[in-house]
N, C-alpha and C positions, 0 to 999 in steps of 0.2 A: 504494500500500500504506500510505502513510503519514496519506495521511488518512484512510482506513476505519479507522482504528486510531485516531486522534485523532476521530473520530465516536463508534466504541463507548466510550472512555474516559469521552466527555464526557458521553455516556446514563447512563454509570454513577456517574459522581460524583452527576449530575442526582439521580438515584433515591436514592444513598443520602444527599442533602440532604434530599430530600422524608420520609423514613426506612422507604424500601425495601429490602426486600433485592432483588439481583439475581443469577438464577444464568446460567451461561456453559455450555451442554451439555458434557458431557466432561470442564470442566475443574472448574468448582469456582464457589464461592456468594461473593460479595460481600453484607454485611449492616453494618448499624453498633450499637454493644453500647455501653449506658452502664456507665461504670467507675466506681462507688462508689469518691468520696476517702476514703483513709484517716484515724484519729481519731490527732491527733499532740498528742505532750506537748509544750509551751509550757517555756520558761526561766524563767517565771514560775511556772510549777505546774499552771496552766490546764493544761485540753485542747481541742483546738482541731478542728475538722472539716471537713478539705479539701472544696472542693466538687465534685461530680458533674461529668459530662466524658462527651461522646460520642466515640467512638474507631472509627474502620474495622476489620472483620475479613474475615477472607477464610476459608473452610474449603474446600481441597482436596479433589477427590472420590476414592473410594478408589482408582478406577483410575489417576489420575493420581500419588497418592503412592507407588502402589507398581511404577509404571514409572521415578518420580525413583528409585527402592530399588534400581529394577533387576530384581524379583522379576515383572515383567511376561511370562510368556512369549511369544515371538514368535509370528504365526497359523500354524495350521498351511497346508501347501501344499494350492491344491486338489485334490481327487480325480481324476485327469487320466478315468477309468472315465465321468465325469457329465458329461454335455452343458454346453456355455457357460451358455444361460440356466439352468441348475439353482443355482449359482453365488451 
């Protein structure tokens, strides 16, 4: 278990170095988002302009945020009336 886990990991750093995004069925999107440095005032007067920076992000898919909420309701039981393979 531990290395299929240490495989997909390393697929997805891979990707979002190359600057992929990567989604995960069910569960949610791996991408990387550059973050405009902020414009900072100097002790001098100057202003000064942090520079740009790539950052990891992850967006959850709705289904998964909202079974972490809780608000996921459970499936329902099968129709015991319908055949197995209907199912």
């Amino acid at each position: 278990m531990r290395a299929a886990l240490d495989v997909i990991l390393e697929v997805i750093t891979e990707q979002m170095t190359e600057g992929n995004a990567v989604s995960v069925a069910g569960f949610g999107r791996f991408e990387v988002k550059e973050h405009k440095g902020p414009k900072v005032d100097g002790l001098d007067g100057e202003v000064y302009e942090v520079q740009s920076r790539l950052v990891p992000s992850f967006r959850p898919y709705p289904h998964l945020r909202l079974k972490l909420q809780g608000r996921v309701p459970e499936p329902e039981p099968p129709d015991p009336r319908r055949p197995p393979w209907w199912r």
